[in-house]
Structures are given as C-alpha cells and as structure tokens.
C-alpha positions in Angstrom: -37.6 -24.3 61.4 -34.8 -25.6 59.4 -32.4 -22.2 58.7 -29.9 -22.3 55.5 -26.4 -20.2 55.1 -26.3 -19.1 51.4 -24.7 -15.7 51.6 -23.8 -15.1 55.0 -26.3 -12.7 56.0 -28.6 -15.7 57.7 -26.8 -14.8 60.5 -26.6 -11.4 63.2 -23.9 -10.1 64.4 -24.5 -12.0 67.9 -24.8 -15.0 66.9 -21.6 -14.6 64.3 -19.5 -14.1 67.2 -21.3 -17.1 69.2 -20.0 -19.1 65.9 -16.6 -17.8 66.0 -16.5 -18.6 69.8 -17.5 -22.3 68.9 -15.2 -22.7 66.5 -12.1 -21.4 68.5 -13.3 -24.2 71.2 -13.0 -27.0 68.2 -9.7 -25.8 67.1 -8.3 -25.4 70.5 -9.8 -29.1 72.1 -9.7 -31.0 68.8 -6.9 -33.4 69.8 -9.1 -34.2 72.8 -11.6 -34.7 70.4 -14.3 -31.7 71.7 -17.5 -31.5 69.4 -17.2 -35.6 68.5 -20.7 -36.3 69.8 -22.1 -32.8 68.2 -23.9 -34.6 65.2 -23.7 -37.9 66.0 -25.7 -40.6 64.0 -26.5 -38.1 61.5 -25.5 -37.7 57.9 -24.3 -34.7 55.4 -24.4 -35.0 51.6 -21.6 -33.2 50.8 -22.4 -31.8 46.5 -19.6 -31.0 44.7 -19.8 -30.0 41.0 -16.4 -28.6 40.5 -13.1 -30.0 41.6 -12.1 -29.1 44.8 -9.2 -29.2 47.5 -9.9 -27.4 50.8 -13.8 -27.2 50.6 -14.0 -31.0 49.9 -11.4 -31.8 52.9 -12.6 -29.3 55.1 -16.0 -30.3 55.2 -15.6 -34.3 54.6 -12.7 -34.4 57.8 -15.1 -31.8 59.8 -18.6 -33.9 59.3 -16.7 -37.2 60.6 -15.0 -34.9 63.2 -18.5 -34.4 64.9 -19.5 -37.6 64.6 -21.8 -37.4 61.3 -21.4 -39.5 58.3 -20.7 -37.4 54.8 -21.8 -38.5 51.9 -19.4 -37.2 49.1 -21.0 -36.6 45.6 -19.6 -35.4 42.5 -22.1 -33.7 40.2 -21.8 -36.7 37.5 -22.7 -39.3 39.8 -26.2 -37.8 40.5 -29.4 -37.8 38.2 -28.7 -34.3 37.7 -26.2 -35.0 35.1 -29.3 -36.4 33.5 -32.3 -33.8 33.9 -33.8 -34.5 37.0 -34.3 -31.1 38.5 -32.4 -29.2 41.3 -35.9 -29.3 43.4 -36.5 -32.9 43.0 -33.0 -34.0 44.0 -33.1 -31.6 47.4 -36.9 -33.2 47.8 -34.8 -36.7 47.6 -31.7 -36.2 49.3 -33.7 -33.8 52.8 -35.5 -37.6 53.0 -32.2 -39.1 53.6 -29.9 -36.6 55.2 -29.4 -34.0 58.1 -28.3 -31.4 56.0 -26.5 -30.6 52.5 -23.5 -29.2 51.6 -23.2 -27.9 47.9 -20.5 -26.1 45.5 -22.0 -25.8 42.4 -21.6 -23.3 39.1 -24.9 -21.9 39.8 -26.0 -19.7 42.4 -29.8 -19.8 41.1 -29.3 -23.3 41.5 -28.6 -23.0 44.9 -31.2 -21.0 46.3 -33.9 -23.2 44.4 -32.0 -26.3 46.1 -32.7 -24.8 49.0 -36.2 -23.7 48.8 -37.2 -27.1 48.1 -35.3 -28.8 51.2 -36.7 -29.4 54.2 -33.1 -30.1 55.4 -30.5 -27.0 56.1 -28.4 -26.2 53.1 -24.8 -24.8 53.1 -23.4 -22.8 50.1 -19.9 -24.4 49.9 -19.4 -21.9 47.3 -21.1 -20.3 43.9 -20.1 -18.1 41.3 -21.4 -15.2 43.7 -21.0 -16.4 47.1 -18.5 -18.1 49.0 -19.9 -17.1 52.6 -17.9 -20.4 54.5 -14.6 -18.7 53.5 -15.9 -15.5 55.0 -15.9 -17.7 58.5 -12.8 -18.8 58.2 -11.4 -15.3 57.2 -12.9 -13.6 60.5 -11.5 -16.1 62.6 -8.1 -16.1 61.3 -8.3 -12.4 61.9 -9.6 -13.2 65.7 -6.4 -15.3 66.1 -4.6 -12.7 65.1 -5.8 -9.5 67.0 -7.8 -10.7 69.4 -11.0 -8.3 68.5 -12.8 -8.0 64.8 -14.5 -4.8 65.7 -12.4 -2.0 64.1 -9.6 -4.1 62.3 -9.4 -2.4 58.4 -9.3 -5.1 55.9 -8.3 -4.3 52.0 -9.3 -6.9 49.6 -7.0 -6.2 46.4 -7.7 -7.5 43.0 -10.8 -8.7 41.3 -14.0 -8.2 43.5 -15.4 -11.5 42.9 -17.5 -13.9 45.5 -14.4 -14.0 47.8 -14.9 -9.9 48.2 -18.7 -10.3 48.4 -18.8 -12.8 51.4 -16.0 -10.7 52.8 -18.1 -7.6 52.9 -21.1 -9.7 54.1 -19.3 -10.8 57.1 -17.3 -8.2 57.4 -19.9 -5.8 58.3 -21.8 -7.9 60.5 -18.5 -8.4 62.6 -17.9 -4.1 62.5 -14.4 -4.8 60.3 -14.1 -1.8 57.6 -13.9 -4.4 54.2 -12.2 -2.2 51.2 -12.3 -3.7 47.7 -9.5 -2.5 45.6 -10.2 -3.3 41.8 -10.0 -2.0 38.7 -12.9 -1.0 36.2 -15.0 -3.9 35.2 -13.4 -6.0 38.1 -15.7 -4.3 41.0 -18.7 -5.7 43.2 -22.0 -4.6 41.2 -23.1 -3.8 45.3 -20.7 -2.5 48.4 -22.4 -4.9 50.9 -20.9 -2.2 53.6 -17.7 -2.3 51.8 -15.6 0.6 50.6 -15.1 0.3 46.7 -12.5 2.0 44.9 -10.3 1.5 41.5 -7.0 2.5 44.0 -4.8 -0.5 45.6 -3.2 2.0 47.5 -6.3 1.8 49.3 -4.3 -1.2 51.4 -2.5 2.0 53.6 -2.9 1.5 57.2 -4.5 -2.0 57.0 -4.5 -4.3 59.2 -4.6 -7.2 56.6 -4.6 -7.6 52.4 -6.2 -9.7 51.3 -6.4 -11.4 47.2 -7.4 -14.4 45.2 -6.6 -15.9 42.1 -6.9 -13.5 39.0 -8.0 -16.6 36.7 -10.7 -18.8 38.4 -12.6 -21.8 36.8 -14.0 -20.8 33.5 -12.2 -17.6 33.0 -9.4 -19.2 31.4 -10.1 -17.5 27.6 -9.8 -14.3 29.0 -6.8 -15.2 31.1 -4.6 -13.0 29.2 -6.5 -9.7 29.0 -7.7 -10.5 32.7 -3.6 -10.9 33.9 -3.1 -7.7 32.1 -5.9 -5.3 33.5 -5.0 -7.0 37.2 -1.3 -6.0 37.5 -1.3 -3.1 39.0 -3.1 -5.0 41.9 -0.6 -7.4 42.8 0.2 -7.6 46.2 4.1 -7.8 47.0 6.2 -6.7 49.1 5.8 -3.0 48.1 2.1 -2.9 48.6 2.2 -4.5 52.2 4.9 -1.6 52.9 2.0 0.5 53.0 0.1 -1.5 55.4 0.6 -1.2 59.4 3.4 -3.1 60.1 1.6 -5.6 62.2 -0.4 -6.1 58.8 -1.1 -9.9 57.9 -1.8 -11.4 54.4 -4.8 -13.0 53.3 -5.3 -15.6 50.6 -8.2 -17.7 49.8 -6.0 -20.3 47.7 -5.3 -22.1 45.5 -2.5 -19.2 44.6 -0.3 -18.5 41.4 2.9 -17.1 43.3 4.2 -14.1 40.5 0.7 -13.3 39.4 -1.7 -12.2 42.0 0.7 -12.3 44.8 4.4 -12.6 45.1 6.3 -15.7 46.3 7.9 -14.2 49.1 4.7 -12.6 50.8 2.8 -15.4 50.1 5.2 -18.1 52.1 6.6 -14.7 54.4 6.5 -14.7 57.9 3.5 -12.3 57.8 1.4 -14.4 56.1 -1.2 -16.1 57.8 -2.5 -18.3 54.7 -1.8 -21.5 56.1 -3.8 -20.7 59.4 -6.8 -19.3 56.7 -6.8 -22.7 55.3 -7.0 -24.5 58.2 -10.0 -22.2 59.8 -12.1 -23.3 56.8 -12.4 -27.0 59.2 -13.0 -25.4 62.4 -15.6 -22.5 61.3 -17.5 -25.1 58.8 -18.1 -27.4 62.2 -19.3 -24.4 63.8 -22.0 -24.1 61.5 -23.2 -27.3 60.9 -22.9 -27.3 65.0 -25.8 -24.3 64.8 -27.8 -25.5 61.9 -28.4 -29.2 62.6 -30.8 -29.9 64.9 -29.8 -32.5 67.5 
C-alpha cells in the first residue's frame, strides 16, 4: 500500500529513528555518492505554490541525488490555476510519477490530493503542517547530542506549523517540545507539547528554537503581530537562561532584530546552517521509505 507523510504522525517512533539512521548514512557518504541508485529511473513532481528557497532546493538536489528525475511545478503552470480539481490533477499526475511532493496554501487541499493518489504524497509544507522540517530539526539535534530521548526543546514565538510538526515529532522521538507564545499566538492542540504564554519557559533547554513573526500573507497585520511578539525574541539574554551547551534553532528565512538577534543567529551556538542543510539529507530519507523500488 502506497503510505503518505502529511503531518508527521504516519510514522512510529521505530521507524523515525530508522529514518534518522538513513539519513545520517546520506549526509555522511554523499560525496561517495551513497543512496545514488535508491530511486533510480523513477520520477517526483515536485508542487510548489508559493515561492520557495530551501524546500525547492532541498528536494529538487535530493530527488536527482538518488537517482530520480523531479519534475518542478509552479502552481500557475498547472490546470489548477484554471479549475481543474485537486483530485483530478493527483488522478493525473500518480499516472505519470513515483510520488509527489507539494507546498501549497491549503492544507485541505492537501489531504484531498492525497486521498485521490495512488502515488505517495509529501507535505512540503501547509499553512498547518510543515512535518519535513520536523526531520530535519531532530536530526540536527542528533548531531548535536548524540541521543533525542530526553533533550528539552523550547519553541519561542508564534506557535504556528513550524511548532506543530515540532511537537508531532517531537513526541514520537521522547524530546519534551515547549511552545512559548503569547495569547492568540498558541497551538489550538499541545500535540504532546508543553504550552505556555512564558518565554522564560526556554530555562534549562537544550535548544530555542523560532521562526519568522511575519510569514506569507500576514503581512497587514505585520505591525500589531511585531508588537504582541517582542517579548519573545530570542537574544542573547534569553539563551542565558538556557544550559550552556544550549544550541539555536531557526527554520529560516530569518529577519535578524525582529524574531531573533544578529549575533545569536550567526553565533557560534547556532546550529541554523547545519538545520538547513538536514532538510536534503532527511527529505531523501523519506522518499527512500515511501517509494517503492
């Protein structure tokens, strides 16, 4: 049976850590060119309906990495733009392709994509889930400690699909996820997290962790949204109340002197840059486990 990953919780706890296992192996034999053969001969359709950088690259790089073809799509060059339905375009596209990658504005969207595909669908990211950045998260947080089980993770500032996933996974993986935000800010559901209103929640962590205050489409409220998120900035005073092993944690894109501060976001205990990088590794994991060869 064809299996989809559309929030993260697809998966046990088992077979998290197998994925986490396999995509350590990529990152560490990449230049020797390990998982090349993986998916060979087959193609992803890789759906993008917003702009973006690291999910695009990530995946595109990855697919060819394991041998695949991707097939890039913007959401204007598809008969979507022009009614046909979310259903009839899966129907269309599971005839050509292995498996299919989408980031769209529409969770709904999503799930009916992939009820109606008889190929594996990925969830590159939706207004409630971003479950592949979860991945990449945990295994950043591997690299860094060796063992997930027990680490204490505080998510601080708005508790939006970034916090979700990160609760999903978080709990799957036995890693206590706090979500610091303020009123109106919070997850609706704790997904195994700790919720609280206090960003002095971030004592004794082992990483913080934010994201942008203004994503795509919040920008009217970007004002009154800068304003009620300021007492959650994470700078140098914050991470003073972490363990002083503690790491930072950023999704990106960032807007250094909003959110977070310049100096922890490009400090030497920031471990962005290795974040960013684990989106590639984790990603070919997964479509590793959910394409059938």
């Amino acid at each position: 049976m064809k299996r989809d990953f559309l929030t993260g919780e697809e998966l046990g706890a088992f077979e998290l850590g197998e994925l986490l296992d396999r995509a350590l192996e990529l990152k560490a034999g990449r230049r020797d060119g390990a998982g090349a053969e993986a998916l060979a001969g087959r193609s992803i359709a890789l759906v993008f309906e917003k702009p973006s950088t690291r999910t695009r690259i990530s995946f595109e790089v990855g697919v060819a990495e394991l041998g695949a073809t991707p097939i890039v799509l913007r959401g204007d060059e598809l008969q979507l733009s022009r009614g046909e339905s979310i259903a009839d375009t899966a129907r269309v596209l599971a005839r050509y392709v292995d498996a299919i990658v989408i980031r769209s504005g529409s969770h709904e969207e999503v799930v009916k994509l992939a009820a109606a595909s008889e190929a594996p669908v990925v969830n590159a990211l939706t207004p409630l889930h971003h479950p592949c950045q979860a991945l990449a998260d945990l295994m950043t947080l591997r690299e860094r400690f060796g063992e997930l089980a027990g680490l204490r993770v505080a998510f601080v500032g708005d508790g939006n699909n970034v916090a979700r996933s990160l609760a999903i996974a978080g709990t799957l993986a036995d890693v206590e996820v706090i979500v610091a935000a303020p009123p109106g800010y919070q997850l609706d559901e704790s997904h195994g997290a700790t919720l609280t209103d206090d960003p002095r929640a971030a004592a004794g962590a082992d990483a913080i962790y934010t994201d942008v205050w203004v994503s795509m489409g919040d920008e009217e409220e970007a004002e009154r949204r800068r304003a009620d998120l300021a007492p959650f900035r994470v700078d140098a005073d914050l991470l003073a109340a972490a363990k002083d092993e503690a790491i930072v944690l950023h999704c990106l894109p960032a807007h250094p002197g909003e959110e977070i501060s310049a100096d922890v976001l490009y400090g030497d205990r920031s471990a962005v840059w290795d974040q960013a990088e684990n989106r590639l590794h984790t990603q070919k994991a997964l479509l590793d486990m959910l394409v059938e060869t």
